[in-house]
N, C-alpha and C positions, 0 to 999 in steps of 0.2 A: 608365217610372214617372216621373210628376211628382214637381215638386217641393214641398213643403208648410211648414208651419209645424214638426210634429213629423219631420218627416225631413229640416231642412234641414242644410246641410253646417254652416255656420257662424253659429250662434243670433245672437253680436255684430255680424254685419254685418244682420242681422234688424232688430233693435232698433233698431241707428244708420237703416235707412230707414224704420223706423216714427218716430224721432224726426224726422228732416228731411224728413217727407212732416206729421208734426205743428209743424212750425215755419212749411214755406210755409203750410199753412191757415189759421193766428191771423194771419199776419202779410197774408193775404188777406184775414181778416175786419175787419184793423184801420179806426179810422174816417179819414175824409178829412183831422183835422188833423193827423194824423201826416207829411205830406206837407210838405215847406219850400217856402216859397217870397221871391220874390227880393226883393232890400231895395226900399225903395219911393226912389223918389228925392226930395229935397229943393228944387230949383229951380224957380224960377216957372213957371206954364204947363204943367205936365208933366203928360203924356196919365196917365191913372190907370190904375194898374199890375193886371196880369191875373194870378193865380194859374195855375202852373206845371199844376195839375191843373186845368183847370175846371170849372165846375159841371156834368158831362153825366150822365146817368146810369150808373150802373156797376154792369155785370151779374156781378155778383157770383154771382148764381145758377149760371151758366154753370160757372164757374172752379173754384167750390167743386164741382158736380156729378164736374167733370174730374179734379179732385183725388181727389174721393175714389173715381171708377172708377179711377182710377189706381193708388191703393193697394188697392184689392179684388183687381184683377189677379197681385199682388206674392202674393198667398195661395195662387197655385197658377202657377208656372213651368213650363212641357213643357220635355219633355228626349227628347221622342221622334224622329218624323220632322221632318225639314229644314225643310220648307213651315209645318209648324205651328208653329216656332219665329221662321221670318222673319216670318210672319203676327200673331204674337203682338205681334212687337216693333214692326210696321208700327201697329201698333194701339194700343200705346203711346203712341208718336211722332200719332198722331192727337190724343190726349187731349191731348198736351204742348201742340200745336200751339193746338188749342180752348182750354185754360185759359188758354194768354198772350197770346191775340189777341183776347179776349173780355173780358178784365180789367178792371182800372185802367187806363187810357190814360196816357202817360207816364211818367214815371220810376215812378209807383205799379205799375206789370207788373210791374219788374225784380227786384221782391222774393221772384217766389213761383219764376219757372223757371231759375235754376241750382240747384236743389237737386235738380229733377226729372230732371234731364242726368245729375246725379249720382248719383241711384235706378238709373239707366234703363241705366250702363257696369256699373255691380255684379250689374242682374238679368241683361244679355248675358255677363257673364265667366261666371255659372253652367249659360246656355245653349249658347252657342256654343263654338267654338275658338278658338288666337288670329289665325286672316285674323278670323273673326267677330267677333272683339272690338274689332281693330282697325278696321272698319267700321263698327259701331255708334259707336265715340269718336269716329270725324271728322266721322260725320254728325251726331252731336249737336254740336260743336263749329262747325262746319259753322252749324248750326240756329240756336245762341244766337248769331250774330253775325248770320246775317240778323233774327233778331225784333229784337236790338238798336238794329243799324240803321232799324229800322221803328220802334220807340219813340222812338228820336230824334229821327225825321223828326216826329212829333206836335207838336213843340214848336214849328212855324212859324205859329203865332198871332201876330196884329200887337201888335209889341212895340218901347218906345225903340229907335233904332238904337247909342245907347251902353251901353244895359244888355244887347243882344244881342253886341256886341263884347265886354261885361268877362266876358259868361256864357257863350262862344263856349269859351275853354281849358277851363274848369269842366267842362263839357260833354262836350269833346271829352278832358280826362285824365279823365273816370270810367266813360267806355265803355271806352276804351287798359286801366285799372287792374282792370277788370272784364272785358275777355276774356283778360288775361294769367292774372288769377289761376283763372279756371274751365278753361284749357287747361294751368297746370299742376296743378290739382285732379284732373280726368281723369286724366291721366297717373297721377298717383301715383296714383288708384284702379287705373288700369287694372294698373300695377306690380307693387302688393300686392296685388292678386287675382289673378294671374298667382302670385306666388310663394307664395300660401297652398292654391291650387289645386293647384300640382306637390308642393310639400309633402305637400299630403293622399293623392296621388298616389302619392307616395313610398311614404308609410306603409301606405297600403292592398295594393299589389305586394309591400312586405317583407312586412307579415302575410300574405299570399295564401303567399309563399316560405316563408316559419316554418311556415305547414299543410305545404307538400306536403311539408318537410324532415320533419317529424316523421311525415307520414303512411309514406316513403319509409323513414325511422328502424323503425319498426314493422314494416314489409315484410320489411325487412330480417332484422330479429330477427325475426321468425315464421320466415325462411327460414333462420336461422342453426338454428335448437332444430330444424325438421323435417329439416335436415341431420343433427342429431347423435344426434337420436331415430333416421332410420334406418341411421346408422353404428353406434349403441349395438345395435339391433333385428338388425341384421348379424354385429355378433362376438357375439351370444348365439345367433343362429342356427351361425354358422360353429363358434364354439367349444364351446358349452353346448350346445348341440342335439347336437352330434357323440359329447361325451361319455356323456352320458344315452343315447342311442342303446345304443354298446358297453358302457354300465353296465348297462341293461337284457337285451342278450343273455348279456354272463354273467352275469347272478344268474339267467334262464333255463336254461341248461345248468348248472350250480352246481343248481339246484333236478333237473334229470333225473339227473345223475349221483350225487344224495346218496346214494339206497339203495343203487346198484350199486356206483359209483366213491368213497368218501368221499375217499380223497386226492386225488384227479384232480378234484373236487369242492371241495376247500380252495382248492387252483390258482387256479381260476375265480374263487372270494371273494375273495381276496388278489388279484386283477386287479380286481376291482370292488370291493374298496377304492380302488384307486390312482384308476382312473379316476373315481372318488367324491370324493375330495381334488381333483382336479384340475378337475372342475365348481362345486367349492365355492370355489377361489382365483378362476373364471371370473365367478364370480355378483360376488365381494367386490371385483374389480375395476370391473365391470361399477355395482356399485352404487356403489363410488368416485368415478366420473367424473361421475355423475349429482347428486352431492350441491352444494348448493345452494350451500352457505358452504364453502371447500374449505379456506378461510383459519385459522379456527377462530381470532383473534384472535393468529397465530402471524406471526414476522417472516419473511423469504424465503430464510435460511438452515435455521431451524426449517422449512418448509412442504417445501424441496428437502429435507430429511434425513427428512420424515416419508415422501415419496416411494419417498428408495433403501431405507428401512426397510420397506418394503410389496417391495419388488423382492426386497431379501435374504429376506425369510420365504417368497415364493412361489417364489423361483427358487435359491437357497443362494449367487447368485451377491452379491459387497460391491461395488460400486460406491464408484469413487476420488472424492473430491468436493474442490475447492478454492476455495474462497468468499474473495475480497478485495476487499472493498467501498471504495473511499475517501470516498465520502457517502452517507447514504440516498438512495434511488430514489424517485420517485413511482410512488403509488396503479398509475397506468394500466402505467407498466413492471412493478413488481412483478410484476402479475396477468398481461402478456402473459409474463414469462420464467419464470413459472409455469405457465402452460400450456404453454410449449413444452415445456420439460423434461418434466413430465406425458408429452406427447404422443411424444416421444421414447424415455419408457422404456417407454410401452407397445409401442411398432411392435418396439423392440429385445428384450422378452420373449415376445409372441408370433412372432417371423417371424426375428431373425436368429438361435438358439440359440447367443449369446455366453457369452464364460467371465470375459470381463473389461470393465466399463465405467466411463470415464471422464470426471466432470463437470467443467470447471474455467472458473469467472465472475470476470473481473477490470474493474472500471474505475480509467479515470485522471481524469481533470478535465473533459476534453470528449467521451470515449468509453465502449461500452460494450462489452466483448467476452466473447461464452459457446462454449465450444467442447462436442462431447458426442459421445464417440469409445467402438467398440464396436469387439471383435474377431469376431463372427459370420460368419454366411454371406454378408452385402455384396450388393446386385441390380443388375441393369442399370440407370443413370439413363435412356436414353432410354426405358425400358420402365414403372417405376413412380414416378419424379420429377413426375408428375403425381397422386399418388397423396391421398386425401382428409386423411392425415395430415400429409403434408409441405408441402398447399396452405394449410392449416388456419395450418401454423408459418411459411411464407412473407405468408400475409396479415396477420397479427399484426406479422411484424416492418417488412413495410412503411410498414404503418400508423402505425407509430415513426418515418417518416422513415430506415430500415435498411436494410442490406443481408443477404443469406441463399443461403446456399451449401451444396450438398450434393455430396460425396465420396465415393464410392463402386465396388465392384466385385465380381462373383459368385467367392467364397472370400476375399477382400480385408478385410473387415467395412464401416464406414461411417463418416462426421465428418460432424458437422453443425457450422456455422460461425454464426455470428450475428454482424451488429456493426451497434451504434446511436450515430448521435452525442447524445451529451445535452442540448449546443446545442441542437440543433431538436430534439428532445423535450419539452422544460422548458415 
């Protein structure tokens, strides 16, 4: 993809060589007496003095044509393959060549091509690299001191030998004054197009990084909800499906033994009650964990109490809870040491059949510590410490910058350990 007018990188470096490609042109069109020339001398005899420009014709045509192929060119940059780029600039450098060896003869040239040296490192730094950049500045630097040289040499028209002497330093400090100042002209172009370059560079890589983070952001969370959708989809099968099952056989047999057996038939109902209750705690769990705002506008001692509150009505079991906060938590800890616990009383009401459990969160100034201790059946850690519940509470508290520790053993019950520094939390 070329380069353009509507897709260039930087519109103000645009403008500045449409302005100094609009300066050498007037300053090409100007007429002849713009040109100095040298004092005339006052003593007897003296050969009559010759104008610095002489009267030759000046193909102005030429210069102006050069000129302005020049700046046509500047309306469409390649940025493709190699050759096409070296060619472009080779073609350039032709124009430059044609407009200031065609001009004004003498000092009248020197007006129009340092400006073009100067067009010509700005349209290289958006072509090339920097070996390319630095080959296109030395050759133009390079260039203006041989034209130079060649404009100076014009001046060897027969002239006093005393006003060739006084005009000789004159001469020779505004060629010195004039390649010093366009080779550090260069330079600073070439500098500041180099650092606006990597700049934009910059920016372009982090925004490209900001997409993929957010695209990878997203990935993510899709893959978090279709984990939880089929861990949810799991304990309604494993638990609610099981129930329903044996709810359905006995209000079956409950329905065949009514005429015959009515007591033996009550049995059966008072079993498919229970089991009926016990699909219904399945469901109101189940839909618990699924709810959206879990927070309800409640702080995290109110959220843990609405928790063991939901534990005590399905299970008769009270869970001990000990909450000493010494400052509010952020947002992000809240919600992670809400989910764990969450996650904790679920694994310990379905799977350890505990009698007694114990919550207790304390921080100090730079730490945080939650312990969450149960007396149940306790499992093997190298058997289910990989388990979707307990990955679920070790990535959260990592994610704090934490540590996470699981305790356990088969008749033992279990300790979950959690500790966060606040430091590197905050």
């Amino acid at each position: 993809m070329s380069i353009r007018p509507k897709n260039h990188p930087f519109r103000f470096l645009l403008y500045l060589e449409w302005g100094l490609l609009a300066i050498a042109l007037i300053s090409e069109l100007l007429p002849p007496e713009f040109f100095p020339r040298l004092p005339r001398p006052h003593h007897p005899g003296a050969i009559p003095l010759l104008p610095i420009v002489p009267p030759l014709p000046r193909h102005v045509l030429f210069s102006v044509l050069s000129l302005v192929g020049f700046g046509l060119m500047g309306l469409r940059l390649p940025t493709g393959k190699l050759n096409h780029r070296i060619a472009f600039t080779v073609a350039e450098i032709g124009l430059i060549l044609l407009g200031t060896t065609t001009g004004t003869p003498g000092l009248g040239g020197l007006r129009l091509f340092p400006f073009l040296y100067v067009v010509l490192v700005i349209r290289s730094c958006l072509m090339f690299r920097w070996p390319g950049r630095l080959t296109v500045t030395g050759v133009s630097f390079t260039l203006f001191i041989l034209v130079l040289i060649r404009r100076t040499q014009e001046f060897g028209f027969p002239i006093p030998a005393g006003v060739r002497l006084r005009f000789r330093p004159i001469l020779f400090g505004f060629a010195s004054n004039s390649v010093l100042l366009l080779g550090l002209a260069l330079v600073f172009v070439l500098l500041l197009m180099n650092a606006l370059l990597t700049e934009r560079e910059s920016r372009e890589k982090l925004a490209i990084a900001n997409t993929q983070l957010r695209n990878y952001a997203l990935k993510i969370e899709t893959l978090a909800a279709s984990q939880e959708r089929n861990r949810i989809a799991r304990d309604i099968h494993d638990s609610l499906g099981h129930s329903l099952t044996a709810l359905n056989i006995q209000l079956e047999t409950a329905v065949k033994l009514a005429q015959t057996n009515p007591q033996r038939a009550q049995q059966f109902l008072q079993e498919a009650k229970r089991l009926g209750s016990t699909a219904l705690q399945d469901v109101r769990q189940s839909v618990a964990t699924m709810r959206s705002d879990p927070w309800q506008q409640q702080s995290l001692q109110e959220a843990i109490a609405t928790l063991t509150h939901n534990v005590q009505r399905t299970t008769e079991i009270q869970p001990t809870v000990q909450i000493d906060l010494a400052a509010p938590l952020s947002a992000e800890i809240n919600t992670s040491l809400y989910r764990i616990v969450q996650e904790a009383l679920t694994n310990i009401c379905k799977h350890a059949d505990a009698t007694q459990i114990a919550i207790h969160l304390h921080t100090t100034l730079t730490d945080l510590h939650l312990t969450i201790q149960d007396n149940g059946n306790g499992f093997d850690l190298t058997q289910n410490e990989t388990g979707f519940g307990l990955q679920s509470m070790r990535d959260r508290t990592l994610a704090l910058g934490g540590t996470f520790k699981v305790t356990s053993a088969p008749q033992s019950g279990c300790q979950i350990t959690v500790h966060i520094p606040l430091q590197n939390s905050a």
